[in-house]
N, C-alpha and C positions, 0 to 999 in steps of 0.2 A: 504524369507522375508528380510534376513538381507541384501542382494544384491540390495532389491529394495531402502532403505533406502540410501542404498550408492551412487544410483543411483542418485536420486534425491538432496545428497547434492553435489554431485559433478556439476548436471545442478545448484545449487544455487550458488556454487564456480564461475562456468565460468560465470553466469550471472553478479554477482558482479566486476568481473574483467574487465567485457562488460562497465558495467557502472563506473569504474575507467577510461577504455581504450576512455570514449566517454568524459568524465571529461577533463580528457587532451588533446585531440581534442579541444574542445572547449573552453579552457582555454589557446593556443596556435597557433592556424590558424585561419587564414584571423579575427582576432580581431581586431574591430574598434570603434569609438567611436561612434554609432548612436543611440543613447538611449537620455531620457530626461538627458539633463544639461550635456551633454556631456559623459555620462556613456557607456563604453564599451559591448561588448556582442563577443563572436566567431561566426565561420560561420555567419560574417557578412552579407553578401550576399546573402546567403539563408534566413535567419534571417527575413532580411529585405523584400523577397520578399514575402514571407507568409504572414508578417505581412500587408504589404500595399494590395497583393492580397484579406485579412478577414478581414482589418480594424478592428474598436474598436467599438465593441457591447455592451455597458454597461448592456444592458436588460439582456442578457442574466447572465453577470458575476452577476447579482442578481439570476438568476434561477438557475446556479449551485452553487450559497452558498445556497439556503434552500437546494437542493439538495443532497447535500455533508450535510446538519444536518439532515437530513430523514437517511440518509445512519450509521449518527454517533448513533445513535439512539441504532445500533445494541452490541455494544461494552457496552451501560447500560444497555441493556437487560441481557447479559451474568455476568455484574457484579453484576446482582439484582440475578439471577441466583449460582454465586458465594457464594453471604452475606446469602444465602437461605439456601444454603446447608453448610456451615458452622455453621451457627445458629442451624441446625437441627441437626447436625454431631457432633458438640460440638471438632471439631479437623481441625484445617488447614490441617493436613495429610491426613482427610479423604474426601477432596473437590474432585473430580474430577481431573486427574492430567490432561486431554483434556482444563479443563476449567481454572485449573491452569497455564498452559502454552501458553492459548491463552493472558489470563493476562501478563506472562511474553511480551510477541510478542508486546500486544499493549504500555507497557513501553521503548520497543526498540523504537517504530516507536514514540512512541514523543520523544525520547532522538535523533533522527535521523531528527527529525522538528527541535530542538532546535539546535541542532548541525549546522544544514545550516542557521540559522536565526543569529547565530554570524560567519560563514564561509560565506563570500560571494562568490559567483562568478563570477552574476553578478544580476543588478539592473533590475524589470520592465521594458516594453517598454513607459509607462504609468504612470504618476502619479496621483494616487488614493485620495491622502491625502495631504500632503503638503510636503513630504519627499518624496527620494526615496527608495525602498522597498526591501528585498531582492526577485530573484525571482528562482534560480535554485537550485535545482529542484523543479519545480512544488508541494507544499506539500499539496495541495488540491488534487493533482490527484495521488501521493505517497499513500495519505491518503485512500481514498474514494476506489481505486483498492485494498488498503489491507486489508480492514475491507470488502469488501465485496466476495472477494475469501474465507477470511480466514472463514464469516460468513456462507457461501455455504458448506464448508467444514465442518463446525459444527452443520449444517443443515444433513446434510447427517448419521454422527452420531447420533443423536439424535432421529431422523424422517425416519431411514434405511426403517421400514415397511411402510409408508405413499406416496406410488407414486404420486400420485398423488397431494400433499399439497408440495413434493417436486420440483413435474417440475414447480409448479405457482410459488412457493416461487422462484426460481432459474431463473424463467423467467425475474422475476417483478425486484430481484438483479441486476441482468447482464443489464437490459433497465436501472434502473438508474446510472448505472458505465458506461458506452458506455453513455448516452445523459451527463453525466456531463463531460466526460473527453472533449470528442467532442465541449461542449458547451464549456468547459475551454480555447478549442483555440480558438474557432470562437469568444469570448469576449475581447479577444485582449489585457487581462491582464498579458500576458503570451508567452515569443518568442516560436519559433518552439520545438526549444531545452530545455527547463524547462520541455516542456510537453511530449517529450522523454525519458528525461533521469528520470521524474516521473514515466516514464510506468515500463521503465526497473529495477530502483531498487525498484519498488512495487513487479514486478513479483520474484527479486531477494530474498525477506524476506518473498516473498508467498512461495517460493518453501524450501527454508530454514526452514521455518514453518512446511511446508506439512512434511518434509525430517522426522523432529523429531517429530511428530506426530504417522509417520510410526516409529519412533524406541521404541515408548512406548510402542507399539501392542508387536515389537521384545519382547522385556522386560517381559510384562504380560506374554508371549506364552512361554519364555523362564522358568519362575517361574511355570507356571500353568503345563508344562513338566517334570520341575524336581522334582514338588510333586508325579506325577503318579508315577517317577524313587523311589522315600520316600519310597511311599505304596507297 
């Protein structure tokens, strides 16, 4: 078990390095200025022809915002869940540390919204508002892939006996994370690269997550072994 845990924070380790290593790529090469009012982006040229080949679909950039709030939905579920059993438990110690640490997870990921909303890197292709915006990484599709991994994964604990309410539940997940990330390029809100380097450091704090999720189990299995050694 303990092996597995390491396993996977080591895939979270290279993942994040992937997405530093693509940071500076694009922060570095072929950077120009083709953006509204003059604004920069890298991988210009790919950049660019994504964007001119998918054009700007507003319709859509409305269907993955309720999208992305159906998806947000789930993170208050878990915290009504939380207030539930704290109320009932009469002890933060005694919440759930699965449900405690999915808590911790969703604190990261807006301290890692906010973080890139004062770190630019670079601006929309688009101006939405009257300003321009930041847009790398993509934190609609950051957002929406780690609340719904994370949500599947806590689906699975929870509902282990229930097959069946888990393949629908994991089906109906997955279709709205694939049509909104998808839909998040095709609306043109969003160069090629935002919606990359969104994938990757989503999947890099999923697996991060996953890792120590697997090290609570170590933990439990470790405790619940040395009582039998007690007895």
């Amino acid at each position: 078990m303990k092996n597995k845990s390491q396993k996977y924070m080591l895939i979270a380790a290279i993942l994040f390095l992937v997405f530093v290593a693509f940071t500076f790529v694009v922060t570095h090469i072929d950077v120009r200025a083709i953006g509204p009012q003059q604004s920069s982006v890298g991988l210009a040229s790919l950049n660019q022809w994504v964007f001119d080949f998918l054009g700007v679909n507003l319709l859509w950039y409305e269907i993955t915002g309720w999208l992305g709030a159906i998806v947000m939905l789930f993170p208050l579920g878990f915290a009504v869940l939380g207030a539930y059993q704290l109320f009932k438990r009469k002890s933060l110690r005694k919440v759930d540390e699965d449900v405690l640490l999915l808590g911790g997870f969703y604190v990261v990921i807006a301290a890692v919204y906010l973080f890139f909303e004062q770190v630019v890197v670079n601006y929309r292709p688009i101006i939405l508002e009257t300003a321009l915006e930041a847009s790398y990484p993509s934190s609609h599709t950051m957002m929406v892939i780690s609340v719904a991994m994370t949500t599947i994964l806590q689906f699975h604990r929870l509902f282990s006996q229930q097959k069946i309410w888990l393949i629908v539940s994991e089906t109906i997940i997955m279709m709205l994370m694939v049509v909104t990330v998808m839909g998040r390029l095709i609306s043109g809100v969003h160069w090629f690269t935002d919606i990359m380097a969104g994938i990757i450091l989503s999947v890099a704090l999923v697996m991060l997550y996953y890792a120590l999720t697997i090290r609570l189990k170590e933990k439990k299995a470790a405790k619940k072994m040395l009582s039998y050694i007690r007895v």
